[in-house]
N, C-alpha and C positions, 0 to 999 in steps of 0.2 A: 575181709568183709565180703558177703556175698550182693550180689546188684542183682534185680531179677525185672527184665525188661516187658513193660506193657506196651501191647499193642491193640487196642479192641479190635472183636472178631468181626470180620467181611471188609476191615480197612485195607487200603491199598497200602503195599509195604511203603514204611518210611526209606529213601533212599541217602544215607550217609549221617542217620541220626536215628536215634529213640525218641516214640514220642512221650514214652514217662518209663524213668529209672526205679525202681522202689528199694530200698535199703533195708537191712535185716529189723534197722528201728522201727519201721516202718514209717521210714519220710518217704514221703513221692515227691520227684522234679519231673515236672510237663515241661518239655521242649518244648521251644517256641511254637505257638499254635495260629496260623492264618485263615481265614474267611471262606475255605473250601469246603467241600464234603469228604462224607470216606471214600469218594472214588479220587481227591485231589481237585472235583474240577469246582470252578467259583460259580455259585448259583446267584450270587446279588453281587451287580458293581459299584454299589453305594454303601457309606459307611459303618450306617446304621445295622443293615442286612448284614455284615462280613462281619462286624462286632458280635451280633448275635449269633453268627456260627462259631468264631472262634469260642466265646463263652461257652458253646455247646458240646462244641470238641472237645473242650477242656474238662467240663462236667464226664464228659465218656470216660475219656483215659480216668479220670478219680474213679469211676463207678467199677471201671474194669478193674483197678486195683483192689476191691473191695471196700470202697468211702463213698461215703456221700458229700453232697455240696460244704457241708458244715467244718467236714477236715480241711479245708480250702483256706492257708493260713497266712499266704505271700499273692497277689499279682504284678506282676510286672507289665504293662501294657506298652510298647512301640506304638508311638501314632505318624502318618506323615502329612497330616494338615490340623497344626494347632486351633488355625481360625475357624476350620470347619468342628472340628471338636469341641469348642467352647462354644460357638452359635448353637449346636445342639444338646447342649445339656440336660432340657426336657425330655429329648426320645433317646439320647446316652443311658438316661435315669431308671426310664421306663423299658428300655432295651435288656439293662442290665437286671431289674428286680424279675421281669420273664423269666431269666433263664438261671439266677444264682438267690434269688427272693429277697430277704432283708437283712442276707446274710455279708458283711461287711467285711472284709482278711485287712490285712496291712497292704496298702497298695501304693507305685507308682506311677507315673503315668512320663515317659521319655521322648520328646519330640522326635525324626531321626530324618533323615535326606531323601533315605530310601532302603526300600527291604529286595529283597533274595529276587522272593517271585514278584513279577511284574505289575499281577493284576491287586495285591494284597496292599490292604489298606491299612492294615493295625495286624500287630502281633501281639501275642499275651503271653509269658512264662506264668507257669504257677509251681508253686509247692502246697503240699497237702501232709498234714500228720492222720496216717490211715490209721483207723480204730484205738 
């Protein structure tokens, strides 16, 4: 099987991972995605803002594969504040229909202790089935 690795263009290299794998069936796996820009660095230290970018990163690597939001068929979300997560489920809502609209994948949602990078709030995997 061939694996053909996406990166969107001007992003700073991933260092010890891909951020989406694409398979000859054309599944994409997005590596886990955090709350940063393409240069790495974190533009919002609240939850809301980092959700919104990771969603947006996520949206890239799909676009860069050649899909749109719609091939979007798996999330996996990492959060590490459940109480805060659940207090905002109005701007989670409204966060989420921004940047992926009313389009719904099978998703989870994993409490966890703590992630890689420091400053990252929530992580997301995705997979997508491209065209």
């Amino acid at each position: 099987m061939t694996l053909t690795t996406i990166q969107p263009e001007g992003w700073a290299p991933a260092k010890g991972y891909a951020n989406g794998m694409l398979t000859e069936g054309r599944t994409l796996h997005v590596g886990g995605q955090i709350g940063w820009n393409k240069n790495q660095v974190f533009e919002h230290h609240d939850f809301i803002g980092q959700m919104e970018q990771t969603l947006r990163n996520i949206v890239a690597i799909v676009e860069e594969a050649g899909g749109q939001v719609t091939d979007i068929a798996r999330l996996t979300w990492f959060i590490k504040d459940k109480t805060e997560y659940l207090a905002k489920q109005k701007e989670v809502g409204a966060a989420y229909r921004s940047v992926l609209g009313r389009h719904f994948p099978a998703m989870s949602v994993v409490v966890v202790a703590d992630l890689i990078e420091d400053e990252a709030l929530i992580e997301i995997e995705a997979t997508a089935q491209i065209g």
